[in-house]
C-alpha positions, -999 to +999 in steps of 0.1 A: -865-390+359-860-356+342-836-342+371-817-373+364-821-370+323-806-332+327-775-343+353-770-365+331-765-343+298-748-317+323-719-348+336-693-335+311-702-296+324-695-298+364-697-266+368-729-260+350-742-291+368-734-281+403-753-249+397-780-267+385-783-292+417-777-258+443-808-243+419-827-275+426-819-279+464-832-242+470-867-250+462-863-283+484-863-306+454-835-335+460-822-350+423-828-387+422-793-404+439-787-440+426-780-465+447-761-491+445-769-526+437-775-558+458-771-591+447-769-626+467-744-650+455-753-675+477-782-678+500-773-655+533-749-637+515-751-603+501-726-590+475-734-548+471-718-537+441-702-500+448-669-502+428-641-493+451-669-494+484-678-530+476-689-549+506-701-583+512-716-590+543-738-623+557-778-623+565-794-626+598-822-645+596-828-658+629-858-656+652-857-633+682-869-660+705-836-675+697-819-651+717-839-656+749-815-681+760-789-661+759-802-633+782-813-663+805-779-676+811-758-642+814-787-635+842-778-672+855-741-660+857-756-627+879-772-654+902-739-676+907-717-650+911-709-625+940-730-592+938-696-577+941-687-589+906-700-566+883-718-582+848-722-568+813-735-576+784-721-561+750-745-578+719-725-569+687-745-557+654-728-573+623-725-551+595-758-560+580-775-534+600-757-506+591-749-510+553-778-531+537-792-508+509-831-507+510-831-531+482-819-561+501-838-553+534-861-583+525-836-612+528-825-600+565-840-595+597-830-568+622-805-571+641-812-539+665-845-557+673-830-591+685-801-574+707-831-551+724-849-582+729-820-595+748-813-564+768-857-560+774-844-595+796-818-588+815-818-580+854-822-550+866-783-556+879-766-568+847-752-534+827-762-538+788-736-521+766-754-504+736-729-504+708-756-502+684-756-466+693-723-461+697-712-475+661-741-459+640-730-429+646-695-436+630-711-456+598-693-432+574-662-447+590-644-479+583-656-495+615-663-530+595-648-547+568-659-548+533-641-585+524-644-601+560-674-612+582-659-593+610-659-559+623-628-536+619-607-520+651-623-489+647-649-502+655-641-527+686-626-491+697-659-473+695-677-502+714-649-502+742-651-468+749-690-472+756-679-502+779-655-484+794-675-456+802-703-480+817-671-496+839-661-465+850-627-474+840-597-449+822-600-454+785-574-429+763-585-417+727-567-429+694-537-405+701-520-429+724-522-452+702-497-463+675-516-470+637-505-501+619-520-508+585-517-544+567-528-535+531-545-559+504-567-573+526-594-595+516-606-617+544-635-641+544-664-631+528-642-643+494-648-677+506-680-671+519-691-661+487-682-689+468-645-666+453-669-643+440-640-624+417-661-584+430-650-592+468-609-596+459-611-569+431-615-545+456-596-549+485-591-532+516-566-521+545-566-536+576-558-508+600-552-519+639-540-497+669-514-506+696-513-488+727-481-465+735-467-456+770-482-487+790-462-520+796-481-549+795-474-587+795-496-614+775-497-651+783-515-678+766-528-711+773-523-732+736-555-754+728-548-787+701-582-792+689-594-823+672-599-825+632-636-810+637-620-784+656-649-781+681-633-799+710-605-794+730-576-827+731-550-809+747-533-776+761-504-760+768-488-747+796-490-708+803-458-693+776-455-655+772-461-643+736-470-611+720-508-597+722-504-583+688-493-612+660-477-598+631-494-607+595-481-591+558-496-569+537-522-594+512-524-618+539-559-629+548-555-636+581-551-599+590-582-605+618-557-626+640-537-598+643-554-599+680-541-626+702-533-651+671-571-657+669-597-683+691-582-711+700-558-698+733-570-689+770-555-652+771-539-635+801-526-596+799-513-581+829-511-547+826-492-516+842-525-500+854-533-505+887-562-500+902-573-536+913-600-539+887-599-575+866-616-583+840-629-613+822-641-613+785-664-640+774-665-638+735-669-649+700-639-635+676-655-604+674-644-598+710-607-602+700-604-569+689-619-556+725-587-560+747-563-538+735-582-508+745-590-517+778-553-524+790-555-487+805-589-495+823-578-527+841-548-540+859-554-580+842-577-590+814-585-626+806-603-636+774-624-668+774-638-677+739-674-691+739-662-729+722-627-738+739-624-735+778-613-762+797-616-753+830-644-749+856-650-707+855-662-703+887-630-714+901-610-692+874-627-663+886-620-672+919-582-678+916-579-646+897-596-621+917-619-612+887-638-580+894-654-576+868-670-602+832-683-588+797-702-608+775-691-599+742-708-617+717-718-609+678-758-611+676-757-645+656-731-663+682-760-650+710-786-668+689-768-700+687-779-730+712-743-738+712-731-706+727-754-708+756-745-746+762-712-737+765-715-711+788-735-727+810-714-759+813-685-738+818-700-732+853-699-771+858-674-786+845-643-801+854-659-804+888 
């Protein structure tokens, strides 16, 4: 209290007040550091108060034994498919583990410990993908968004590269890429929080990265869905679009930026070729995935875990995939409904 008390009286003197903290830290005595405040607006939702670092971010109060199914049926996808087909599983940390201030610790679980309990289940011959690691050491970057329930493209890059690397595939660093910045953003954790007026008084940019010197070709398969929008009532035929979708600066859609968002069956076929083709099973989080691997594979395909209507073994069959990655956010891998579907993915249309 009485370091704080003097920095205090010394705030209008930095000079004198720098000195005094360098006199301090020479005899190993840190000055008290205040942290910021936590509040919930609404149950699972946590509002921490930072002026112009705001952030709001959701809960995750889940059992672990909620993810065993999950581990049980990316091991049942090791036992249908070919040994030759190589499996991975990528468990994505929300940003709950990385910026919830000691305060609020007690109305969360952790997430590290559920997505180790996944990976403690896995065969031997599925490769886990730890982007746990990979992202905490970038936390002082903006790897996920302060307004929107979603991680940023930073960090879907960080997490690629430690796929990539586990694939064995080419991945190229941010410098061939092109940076593209959609400002005012305030994305979903405004509604989330019931309009909470702190989330859209600070917002944030929406930085995404295209990559440069590689032709590439996106397709998508167009699903209608019906007014609960959890069921598929009708399709499209294959078009060619664009991969990246154009949004404005203040728009709060800035996240489907990456393929337009869930609801299409995705194709990219890219200039690289070495043969390898992969298959992403995901959540929206894995949206943001793609666009770094286009380097590492010669096709991608992106399956989202609520709206497929075809039977998956014979996709992978028809398209030569070489290679799937699970790619799922730590809650979606909790759900009973995400496990369902892949499973009857397997079966249906049979």
């Amino acid at each position: 209290m009485m370091h704080s008390n003097i920095l205090s009286a010394l705030w209008r003197k930095p000079i004198l007040a720098i000195s005094y903290v360098v006199f301090l830290l020479s005899f190993g005595v840190h000055p008290a550091v205040a942290q910021p405040s936590a509040r919930q607006p609404k149950p699972g939702i946590v509002i921490v108060d930072d002026s112009v670092n705001t952030r709001t971010f959701q809960t995750f109060v889940v059992p672990v034994e909620n993810a065993t199914p999950y581990a049980q049926v990316v091991n049942h996808y090791r036992q249908v498919f070919a040994d030759s087909i190589r499996i991975y599983c990528m468990v994505i940390p929300t940003a709950v583990e990385f910026y919830c201030p000691d305060m609020a610790k007690s109305w969360t679980h952790s997430e590290r410990l559920t997505i180790d309990h996944i990976y403690g289940l896995l065969s031997d011959s599925v490769t886990a993908i730890d982007v746990c690691s990979a992202l905490a050491a970038h936390v002082s970057e903006p790897i996920y968004a302060r307004t929107d329930h979603h991680w940023l493209p930073l960090g879907a890059y960080y997490a690629a590269q430690a796929f990539a690397s586990a694939a064995g595939v080419p991945f190229r660093d941010l410098g061939s890429y092109d940076r593209h910045v959609i400002g005012r953003f305030v994305g979903s954790m405004f509604r989330y929080s019931g309009r909470d007026s702190a989330v859209v008084a600070y917002p944030e940019e929406f930085v995404y990265y295209t990559p440069r010197g590689i032709r590439y070709q996106t397709s998508f398969v167009e699903y209608q869905l019906d007014k609960s929008r959890r069921k598929v009532i009708s399709e499209s035929i294959p078009s060619e679009t664009r991969f990246f979708q154009p949004y404005p600066d203040g728009s709060s859609l800035a996240y489907c930026t990456f393929m337009g968002g869930d609801y299409r069956l995705t194709h990219v076929a890219t200039a690289t070729r070495n043969h390898r083709r992969l298959l992403i099973l995901k959540d929206s989080f894995g949206n943001a995935l793609p666009a770094y691997l286009f380097y590492g594979f010669q096709d991608i395909h992106v399956v989202d875990c609520r709206y497929f209507t075809k039977n998956l073994v014979d996709y992978v069959h028809d398209h030569h995939i070489t290679d799937i990655l699970f790619a799922n956010n730590v809650s979606h891998a909790s759900l009973p409904a995400t496990t369902d579907s892949y499973r009857a993915y397997l079966t249906q249309d049979k």
